[in-house]
Structure formats: C-alpha cells, structure tokens
MOPAC internal coordinates of N, CA, C and O (Angstrom, degrees):
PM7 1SCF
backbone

  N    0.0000 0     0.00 0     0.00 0    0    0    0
  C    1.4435 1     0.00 0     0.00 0    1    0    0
  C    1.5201 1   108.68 1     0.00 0    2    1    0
  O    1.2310 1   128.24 1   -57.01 1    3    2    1
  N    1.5040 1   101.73 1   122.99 1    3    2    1
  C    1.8043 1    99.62 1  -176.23 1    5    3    2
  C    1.7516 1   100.22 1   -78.28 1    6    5    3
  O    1.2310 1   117.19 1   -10.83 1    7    6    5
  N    1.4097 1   122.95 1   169.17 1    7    6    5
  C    1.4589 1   119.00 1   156.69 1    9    7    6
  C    1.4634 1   102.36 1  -137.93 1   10    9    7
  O    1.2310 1   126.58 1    -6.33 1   11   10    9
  N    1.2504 1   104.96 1   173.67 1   11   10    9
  C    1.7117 1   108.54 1  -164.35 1   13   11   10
  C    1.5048 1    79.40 1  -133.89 1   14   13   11
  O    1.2310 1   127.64 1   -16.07 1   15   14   13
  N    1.9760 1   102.91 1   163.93 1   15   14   13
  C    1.3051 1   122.09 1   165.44 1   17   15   14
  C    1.4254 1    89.73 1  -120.58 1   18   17   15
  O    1.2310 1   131.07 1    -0.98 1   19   18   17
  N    1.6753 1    96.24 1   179.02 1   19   18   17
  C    1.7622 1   110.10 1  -178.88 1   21   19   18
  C    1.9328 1    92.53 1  -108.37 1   22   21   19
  O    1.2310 1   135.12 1   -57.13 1   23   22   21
  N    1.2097 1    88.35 1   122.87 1   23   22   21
  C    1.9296 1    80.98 1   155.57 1   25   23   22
  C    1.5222 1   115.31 1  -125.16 1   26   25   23
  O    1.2310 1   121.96 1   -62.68 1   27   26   25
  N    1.1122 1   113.85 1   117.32 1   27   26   25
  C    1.4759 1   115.81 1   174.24 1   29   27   26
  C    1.7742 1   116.49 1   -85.18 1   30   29   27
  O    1.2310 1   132.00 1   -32.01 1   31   30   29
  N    1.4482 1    94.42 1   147.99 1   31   30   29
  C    1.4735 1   114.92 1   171.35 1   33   31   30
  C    1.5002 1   137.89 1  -134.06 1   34   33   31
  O    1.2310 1   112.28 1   -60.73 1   35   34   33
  N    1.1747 1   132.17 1   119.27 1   35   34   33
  C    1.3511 1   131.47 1  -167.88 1   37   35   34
  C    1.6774 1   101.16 1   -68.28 1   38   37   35
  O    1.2310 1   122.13 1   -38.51 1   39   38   37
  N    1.1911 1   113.53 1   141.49 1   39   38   37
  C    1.4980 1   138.79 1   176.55 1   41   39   38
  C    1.1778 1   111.01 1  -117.05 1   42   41   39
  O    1.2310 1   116.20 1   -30.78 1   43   42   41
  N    1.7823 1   124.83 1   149.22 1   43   42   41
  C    1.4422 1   118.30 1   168.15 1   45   43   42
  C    1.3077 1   107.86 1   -40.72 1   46   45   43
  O    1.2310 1   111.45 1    15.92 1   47   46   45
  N    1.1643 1   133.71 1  -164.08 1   47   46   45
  C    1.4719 1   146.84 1   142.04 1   49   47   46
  C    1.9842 1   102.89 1   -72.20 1   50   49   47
  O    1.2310 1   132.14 1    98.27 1   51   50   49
  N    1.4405 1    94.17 1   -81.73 1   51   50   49
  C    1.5674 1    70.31 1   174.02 1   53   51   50
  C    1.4036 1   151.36 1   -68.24 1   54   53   51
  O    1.2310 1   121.71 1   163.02 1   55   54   53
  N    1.1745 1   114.33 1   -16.98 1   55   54   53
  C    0.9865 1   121.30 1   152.30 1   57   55   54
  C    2.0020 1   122.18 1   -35.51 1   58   57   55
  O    1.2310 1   132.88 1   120.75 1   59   58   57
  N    1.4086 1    92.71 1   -59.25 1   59   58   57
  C    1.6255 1    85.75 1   166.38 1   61   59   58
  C    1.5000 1   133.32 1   -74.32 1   62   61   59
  O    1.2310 1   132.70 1   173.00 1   63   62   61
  N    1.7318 1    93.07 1    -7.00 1   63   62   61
  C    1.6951 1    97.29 1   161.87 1   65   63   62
  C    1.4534 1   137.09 1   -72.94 1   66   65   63
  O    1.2310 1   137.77 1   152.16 1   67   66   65
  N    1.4172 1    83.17 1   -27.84 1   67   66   65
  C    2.0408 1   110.99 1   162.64 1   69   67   66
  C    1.3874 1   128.25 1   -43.90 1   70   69   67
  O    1.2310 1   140.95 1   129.77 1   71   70   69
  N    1.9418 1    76.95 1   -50.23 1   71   70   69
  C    1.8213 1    94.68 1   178.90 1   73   71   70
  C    1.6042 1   117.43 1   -73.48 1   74   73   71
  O    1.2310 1   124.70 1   151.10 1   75   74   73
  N    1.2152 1   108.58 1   -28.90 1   75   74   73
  C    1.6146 1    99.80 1  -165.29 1   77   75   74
  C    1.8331 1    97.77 1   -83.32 1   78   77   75
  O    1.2310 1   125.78 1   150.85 1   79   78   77
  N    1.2740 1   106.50 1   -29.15 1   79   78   77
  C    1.7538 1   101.00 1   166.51 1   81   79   78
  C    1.0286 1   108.69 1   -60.01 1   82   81   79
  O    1.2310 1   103.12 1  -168.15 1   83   82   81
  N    1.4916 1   148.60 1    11.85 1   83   82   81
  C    1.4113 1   139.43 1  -178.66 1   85   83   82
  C    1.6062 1    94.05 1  -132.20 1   86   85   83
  O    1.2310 1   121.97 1  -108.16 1   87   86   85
  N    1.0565 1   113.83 1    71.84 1   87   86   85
  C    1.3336 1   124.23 1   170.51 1   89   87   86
  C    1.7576 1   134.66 1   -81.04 1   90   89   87
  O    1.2310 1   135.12 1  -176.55 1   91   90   89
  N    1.7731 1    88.36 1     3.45 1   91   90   89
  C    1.4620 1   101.97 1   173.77 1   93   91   90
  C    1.6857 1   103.91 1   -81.76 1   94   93   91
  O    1.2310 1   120.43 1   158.97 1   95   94   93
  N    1.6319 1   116.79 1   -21.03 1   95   94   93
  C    1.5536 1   116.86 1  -147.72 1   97   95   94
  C    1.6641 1   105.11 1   -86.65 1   98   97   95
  O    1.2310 1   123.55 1   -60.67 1   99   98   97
  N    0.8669 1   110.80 1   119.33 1   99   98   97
  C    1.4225 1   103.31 1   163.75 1  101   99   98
  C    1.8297 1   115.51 1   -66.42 1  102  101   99
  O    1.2310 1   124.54 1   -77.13 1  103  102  101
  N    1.1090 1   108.89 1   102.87 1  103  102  101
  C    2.0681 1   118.13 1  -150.03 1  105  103  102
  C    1.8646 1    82.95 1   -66.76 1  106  105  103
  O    1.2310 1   133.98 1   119.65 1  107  106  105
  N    1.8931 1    90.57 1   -60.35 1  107  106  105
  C    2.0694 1   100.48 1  -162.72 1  109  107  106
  C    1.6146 1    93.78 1   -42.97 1  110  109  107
  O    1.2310 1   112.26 1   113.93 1  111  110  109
  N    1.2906 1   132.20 1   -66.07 1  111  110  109
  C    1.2554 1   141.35 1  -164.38 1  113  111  110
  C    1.6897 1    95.86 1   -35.50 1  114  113  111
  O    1.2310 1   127.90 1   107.61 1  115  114  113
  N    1.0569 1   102.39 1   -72.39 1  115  114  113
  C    1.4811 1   104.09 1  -163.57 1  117  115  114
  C    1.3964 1   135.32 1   -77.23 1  118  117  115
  O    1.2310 1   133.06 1   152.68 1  119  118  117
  N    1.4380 1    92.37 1   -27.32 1  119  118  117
  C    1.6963 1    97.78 1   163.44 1  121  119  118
  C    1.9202 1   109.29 1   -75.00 1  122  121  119
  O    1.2310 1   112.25 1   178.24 1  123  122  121
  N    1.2925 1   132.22 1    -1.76 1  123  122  121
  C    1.0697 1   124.99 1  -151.38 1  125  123  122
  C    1.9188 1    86.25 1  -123.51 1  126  125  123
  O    1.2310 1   107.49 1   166.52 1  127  126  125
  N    1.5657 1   140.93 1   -13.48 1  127  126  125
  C    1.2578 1   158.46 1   170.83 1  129  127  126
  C    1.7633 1    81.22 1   -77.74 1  130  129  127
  O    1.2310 1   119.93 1    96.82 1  131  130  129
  N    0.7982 1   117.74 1   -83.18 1  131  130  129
  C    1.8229 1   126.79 1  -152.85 1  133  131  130
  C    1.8875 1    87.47 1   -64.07 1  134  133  131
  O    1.2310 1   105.08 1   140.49 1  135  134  133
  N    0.7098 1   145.21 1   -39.51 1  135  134  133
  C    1.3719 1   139.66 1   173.66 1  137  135  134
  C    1.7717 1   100.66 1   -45.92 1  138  137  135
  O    1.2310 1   130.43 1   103.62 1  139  138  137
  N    1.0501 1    97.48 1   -76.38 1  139  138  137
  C    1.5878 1   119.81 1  -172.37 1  141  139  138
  C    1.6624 1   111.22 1   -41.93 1  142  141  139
  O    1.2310 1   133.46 1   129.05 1  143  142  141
  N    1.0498 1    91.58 1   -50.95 1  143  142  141
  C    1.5626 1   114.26 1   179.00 1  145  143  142
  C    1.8713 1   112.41 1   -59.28 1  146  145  143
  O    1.2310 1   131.68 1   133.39 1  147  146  145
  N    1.4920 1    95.06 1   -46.61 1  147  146  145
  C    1.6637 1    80.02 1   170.29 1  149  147  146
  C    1.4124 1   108.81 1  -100.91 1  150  149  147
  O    1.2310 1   128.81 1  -167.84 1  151  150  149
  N    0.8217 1   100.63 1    12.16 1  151  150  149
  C    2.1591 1    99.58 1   177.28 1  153  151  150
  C    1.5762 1    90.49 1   -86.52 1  154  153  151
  O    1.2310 1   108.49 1   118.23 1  155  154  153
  N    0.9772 1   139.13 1   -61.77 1  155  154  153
  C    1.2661 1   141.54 1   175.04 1  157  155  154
  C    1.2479 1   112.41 1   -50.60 1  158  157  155
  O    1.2310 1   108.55 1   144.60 1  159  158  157
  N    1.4689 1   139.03 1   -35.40 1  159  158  157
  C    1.3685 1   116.56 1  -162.97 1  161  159  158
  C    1.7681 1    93.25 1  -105.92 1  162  161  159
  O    1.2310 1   120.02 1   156.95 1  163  162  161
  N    1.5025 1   117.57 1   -23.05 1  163  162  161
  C    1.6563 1   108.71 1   158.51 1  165  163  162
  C    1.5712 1   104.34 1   -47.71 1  166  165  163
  O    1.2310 1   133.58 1    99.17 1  167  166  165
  N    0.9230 1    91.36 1   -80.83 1  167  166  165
  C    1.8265 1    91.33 1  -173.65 1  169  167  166
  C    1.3754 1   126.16 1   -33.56 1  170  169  167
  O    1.2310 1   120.86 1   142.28 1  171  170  169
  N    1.5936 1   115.97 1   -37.72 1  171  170  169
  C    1.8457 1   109.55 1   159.22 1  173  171  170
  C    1.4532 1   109.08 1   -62.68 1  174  173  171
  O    1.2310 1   127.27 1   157.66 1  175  174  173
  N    1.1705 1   103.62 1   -22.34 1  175  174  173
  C    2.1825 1    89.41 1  -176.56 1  177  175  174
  C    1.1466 1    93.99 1   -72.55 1  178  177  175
  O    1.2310 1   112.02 1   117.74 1  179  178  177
  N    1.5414 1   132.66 1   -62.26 1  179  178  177
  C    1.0132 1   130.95 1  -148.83 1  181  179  178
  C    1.6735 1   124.76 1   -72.33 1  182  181  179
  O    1.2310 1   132.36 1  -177.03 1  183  182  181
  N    1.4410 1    93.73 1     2.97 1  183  182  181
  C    1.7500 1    99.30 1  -173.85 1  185  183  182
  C    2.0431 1    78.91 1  -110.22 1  186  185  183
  O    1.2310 1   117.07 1   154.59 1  187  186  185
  N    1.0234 1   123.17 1   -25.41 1  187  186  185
  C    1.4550 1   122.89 1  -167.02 1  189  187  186
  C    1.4399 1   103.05 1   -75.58 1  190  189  187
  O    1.2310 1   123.33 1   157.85 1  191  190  189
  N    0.9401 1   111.21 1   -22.15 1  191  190  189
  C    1.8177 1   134.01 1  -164.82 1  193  191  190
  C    1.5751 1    87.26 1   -87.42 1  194  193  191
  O    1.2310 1   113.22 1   112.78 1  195  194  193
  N    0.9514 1   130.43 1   -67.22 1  195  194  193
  C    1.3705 1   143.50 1  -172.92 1  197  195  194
  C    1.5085 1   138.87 1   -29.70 1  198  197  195
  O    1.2310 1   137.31 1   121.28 1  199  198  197
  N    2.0566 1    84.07 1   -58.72 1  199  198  197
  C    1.4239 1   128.83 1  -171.23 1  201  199  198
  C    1.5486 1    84.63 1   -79.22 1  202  201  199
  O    1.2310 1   108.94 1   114.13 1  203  202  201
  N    1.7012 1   138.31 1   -65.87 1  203  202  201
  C    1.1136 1   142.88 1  -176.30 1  205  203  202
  C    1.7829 1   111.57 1   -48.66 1  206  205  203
  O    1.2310 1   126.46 1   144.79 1  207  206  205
  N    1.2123 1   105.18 1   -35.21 1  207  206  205
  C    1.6887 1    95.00 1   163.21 1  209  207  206
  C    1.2115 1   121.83 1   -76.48 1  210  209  207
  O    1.2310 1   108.69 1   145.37 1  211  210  209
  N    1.7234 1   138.77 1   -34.63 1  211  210  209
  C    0.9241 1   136.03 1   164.99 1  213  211  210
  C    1.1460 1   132.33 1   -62.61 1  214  213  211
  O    1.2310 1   112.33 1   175.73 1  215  214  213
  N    1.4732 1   132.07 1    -4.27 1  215  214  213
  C    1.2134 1   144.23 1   165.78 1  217  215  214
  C    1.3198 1   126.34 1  -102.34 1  218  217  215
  O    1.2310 1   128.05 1   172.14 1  219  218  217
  N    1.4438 1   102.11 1    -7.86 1  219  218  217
  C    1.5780 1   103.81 1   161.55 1  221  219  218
  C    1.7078 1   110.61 1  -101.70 1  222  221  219
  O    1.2310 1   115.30 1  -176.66 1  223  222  221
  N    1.1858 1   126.52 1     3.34 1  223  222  221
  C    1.2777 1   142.66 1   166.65 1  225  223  222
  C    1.5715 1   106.78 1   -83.91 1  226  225  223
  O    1.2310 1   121.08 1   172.51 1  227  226  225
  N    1.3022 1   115.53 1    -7.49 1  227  226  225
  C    1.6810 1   109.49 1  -165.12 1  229  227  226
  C    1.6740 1    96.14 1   -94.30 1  230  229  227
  O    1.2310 1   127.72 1   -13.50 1  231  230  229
  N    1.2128 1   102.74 1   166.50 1  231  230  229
  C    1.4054 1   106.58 1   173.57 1  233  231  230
  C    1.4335 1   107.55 1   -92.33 1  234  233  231
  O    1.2310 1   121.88 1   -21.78 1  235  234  233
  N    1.7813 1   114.01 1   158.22 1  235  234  233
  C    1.5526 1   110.34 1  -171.01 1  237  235  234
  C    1.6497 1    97.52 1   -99.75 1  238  237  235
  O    1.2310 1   128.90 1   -37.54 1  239  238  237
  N    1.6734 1   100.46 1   142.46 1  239  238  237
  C    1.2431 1    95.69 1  -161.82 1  241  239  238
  C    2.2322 1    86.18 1   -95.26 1  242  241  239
  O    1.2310 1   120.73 1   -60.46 1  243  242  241
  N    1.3135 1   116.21 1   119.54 1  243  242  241
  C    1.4004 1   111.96 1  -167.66 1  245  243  242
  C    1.5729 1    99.82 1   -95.67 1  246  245  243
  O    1.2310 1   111.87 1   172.33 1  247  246  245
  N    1.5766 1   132.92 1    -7.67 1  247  246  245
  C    0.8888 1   132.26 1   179.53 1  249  247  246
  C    1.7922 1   125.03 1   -89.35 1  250  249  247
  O    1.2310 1   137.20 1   158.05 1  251  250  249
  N    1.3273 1    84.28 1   -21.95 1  251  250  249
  C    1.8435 1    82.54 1   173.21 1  253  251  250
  C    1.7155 1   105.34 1   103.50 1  254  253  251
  O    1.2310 1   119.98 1   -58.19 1  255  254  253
  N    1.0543 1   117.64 1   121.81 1  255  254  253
  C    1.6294 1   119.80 1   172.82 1  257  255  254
  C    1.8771 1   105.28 1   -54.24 1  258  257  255
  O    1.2310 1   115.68 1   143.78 1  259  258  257
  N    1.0724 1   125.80 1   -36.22 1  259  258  257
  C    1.0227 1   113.05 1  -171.76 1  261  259  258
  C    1.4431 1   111.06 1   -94.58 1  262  261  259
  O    1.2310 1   120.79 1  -167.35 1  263  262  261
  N    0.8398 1   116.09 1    12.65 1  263  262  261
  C    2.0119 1   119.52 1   157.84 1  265  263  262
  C    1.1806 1   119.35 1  -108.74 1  266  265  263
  O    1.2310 1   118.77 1   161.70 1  267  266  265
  N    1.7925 1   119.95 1   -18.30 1  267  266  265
  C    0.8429 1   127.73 1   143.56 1  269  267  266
  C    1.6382 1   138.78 1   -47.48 1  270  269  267
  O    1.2310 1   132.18 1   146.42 1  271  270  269
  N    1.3722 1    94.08 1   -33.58 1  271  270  269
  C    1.8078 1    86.11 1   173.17 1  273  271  270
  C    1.6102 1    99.37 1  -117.75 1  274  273  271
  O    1.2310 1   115.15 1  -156.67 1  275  274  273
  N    1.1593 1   126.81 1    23.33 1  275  274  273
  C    1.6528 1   129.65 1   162.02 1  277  275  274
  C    1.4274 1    96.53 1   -87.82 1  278  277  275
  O    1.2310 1   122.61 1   151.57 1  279  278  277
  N    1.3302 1   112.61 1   -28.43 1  279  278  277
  C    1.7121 1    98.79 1  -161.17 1  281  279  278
  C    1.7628 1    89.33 1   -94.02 1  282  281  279
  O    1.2310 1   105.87 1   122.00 1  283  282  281
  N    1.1799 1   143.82 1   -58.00 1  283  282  281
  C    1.7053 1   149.11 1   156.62 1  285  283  282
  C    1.4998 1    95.35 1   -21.98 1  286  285  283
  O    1.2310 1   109.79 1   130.63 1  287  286  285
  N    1.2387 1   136.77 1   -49.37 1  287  286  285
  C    1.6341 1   123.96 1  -165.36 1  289  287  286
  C    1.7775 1   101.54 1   -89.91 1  290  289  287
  O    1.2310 1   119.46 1   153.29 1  291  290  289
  N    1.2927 1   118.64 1   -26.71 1  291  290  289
  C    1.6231 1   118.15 1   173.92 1  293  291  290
  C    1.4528 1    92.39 1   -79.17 1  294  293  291
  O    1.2310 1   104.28 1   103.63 1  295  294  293
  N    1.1020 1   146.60 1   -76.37 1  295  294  293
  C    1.4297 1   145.77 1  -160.74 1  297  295  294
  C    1.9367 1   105.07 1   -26.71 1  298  297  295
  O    1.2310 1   121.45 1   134.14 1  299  298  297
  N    1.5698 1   114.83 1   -45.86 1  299  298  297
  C    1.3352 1   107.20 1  -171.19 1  301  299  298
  C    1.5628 1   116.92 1   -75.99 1  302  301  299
  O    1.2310 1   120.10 1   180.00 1  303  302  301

C-alpha cells in the first residue's frame, strides 16, 4: 500500500489566477509528474556526483587485472 503526504506551496496570486482559467488541466496531476521527475533526476546526479568522487579516491591499478590474478594464482 503506497501513502502520500500533502506538501503545500505559496503561488503568486496571479499566477494562480492563470491556473484556475485553465480548467481543462489537471494542476495535482501535473504539478505532482514534474515533482517526481526532478526528485528523481536530482537524485541520479547526486549518486553520479558521488560514484565520480569515489573513483577518483581509488587507487590506479597500473598493473592490469590480469597480472593481477596470474601473479595470486602463481603465489599458491
């Protein structure tokens, strides 16, 4: 079962006079798509932002993965 909260927001005045002349729009529908939409694509930057710091924190491996486990499989 999903649940929803309410978040309220102040609007110009006219601005919300704009809106109620557009009485074809479904407003909740659409202001609540464009919400979602950038909550989601903040959140890919911000894990992308993240991932990009942690990989410049890594050490460079200059030897190559595959000499890496030639030299681990000769060692035993």
């Amino acid at each position: 079962m999903s649940s929803t909260i309410v978040y309220s927001i102040r609007l110009h005045k006219d601005v919300r006079q704009m809106m109620d002349k557009m009485n074809d729009i479904n407003w909740q529908a659409e202001i609540r798509d464009m919400v979602e939409t950038v909550v989601r694509e903040k959140n890919k930057q911000r894990i992308l932002l993240r991932s990009k710091r942690r990989m410049e924190d890594m050490v460079e491996n200059k030897i190559g993965a595959a000499a890496m486990i030639r030299e681990d499989r000769d060692a035993r």
